[in-house]
N, C-alpha and C positions, 0 to 999 in steps of 0.2 A: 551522679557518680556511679552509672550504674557502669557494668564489666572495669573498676576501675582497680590497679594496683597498688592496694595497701598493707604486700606482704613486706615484715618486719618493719613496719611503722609501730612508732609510737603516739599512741591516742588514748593512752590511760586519761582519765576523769573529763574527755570530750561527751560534748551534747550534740546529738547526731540523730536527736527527735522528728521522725516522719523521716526520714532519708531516704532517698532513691539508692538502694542498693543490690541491685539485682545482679547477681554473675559475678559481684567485688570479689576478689582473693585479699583475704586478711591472714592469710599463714602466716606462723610466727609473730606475729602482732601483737604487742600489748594492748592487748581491750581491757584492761583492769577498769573496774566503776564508769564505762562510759553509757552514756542513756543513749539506749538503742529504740524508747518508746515510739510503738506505732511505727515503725522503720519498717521499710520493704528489704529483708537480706535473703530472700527467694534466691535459689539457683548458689548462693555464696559460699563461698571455701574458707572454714574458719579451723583447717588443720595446725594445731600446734599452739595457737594463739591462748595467751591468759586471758581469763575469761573472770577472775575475780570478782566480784562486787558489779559484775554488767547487769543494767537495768533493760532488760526484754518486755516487758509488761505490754501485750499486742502486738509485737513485733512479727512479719509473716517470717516463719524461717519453712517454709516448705520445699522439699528437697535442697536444703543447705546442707555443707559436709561440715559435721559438727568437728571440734577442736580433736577429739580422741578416735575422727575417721568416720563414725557411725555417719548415716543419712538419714536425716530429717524428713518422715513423710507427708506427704501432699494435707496440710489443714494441720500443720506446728503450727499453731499461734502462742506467743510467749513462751513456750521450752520446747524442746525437742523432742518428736516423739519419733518411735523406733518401732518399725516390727518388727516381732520378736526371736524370727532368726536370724539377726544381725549382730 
């Protein structure tokens, strides 16, 4: 599913464990509780999207655009990390 379009889907409480998800745009998405474990979402646009109860645990998110616009840099694994002039 990688560069796929999942803006304003709903995937609240999906398992989507190891996922090829590179380049996906999930804008506006309801991600509420979905297990994003070990998932590849490198490159993925997660502006807007509920993010509730998401299970990230090794998930890669390097350079993903995080839900609130920030960018995820290079070696996120499981949360989002930011430099900190962002």
């Amino acid at each position: 599913a990688e560069y796929t379009n999942f803006n304003q889907a709903d995937l609240s409480y999906a398992v989507l464990s190891r996922g090829q998800f590179k380049g996906a745009s999930f804008r506006q998405a309801d991600l509420s509780y979905v297990d994003f474990q070990q998932a590849d979402l490198s490159y993925a646009d997660m502006t807007g999207a509920n993010m509730g109860g998401v299970n990230l645990e090794g998930a890669n998110l390097s350079q993903t655009i995080w839900f609130d616009g920030r960018v995820c840099i290079v070696g996120s694994i499981g949360r989002c990390l930011v430099r900190n002039d962002q």
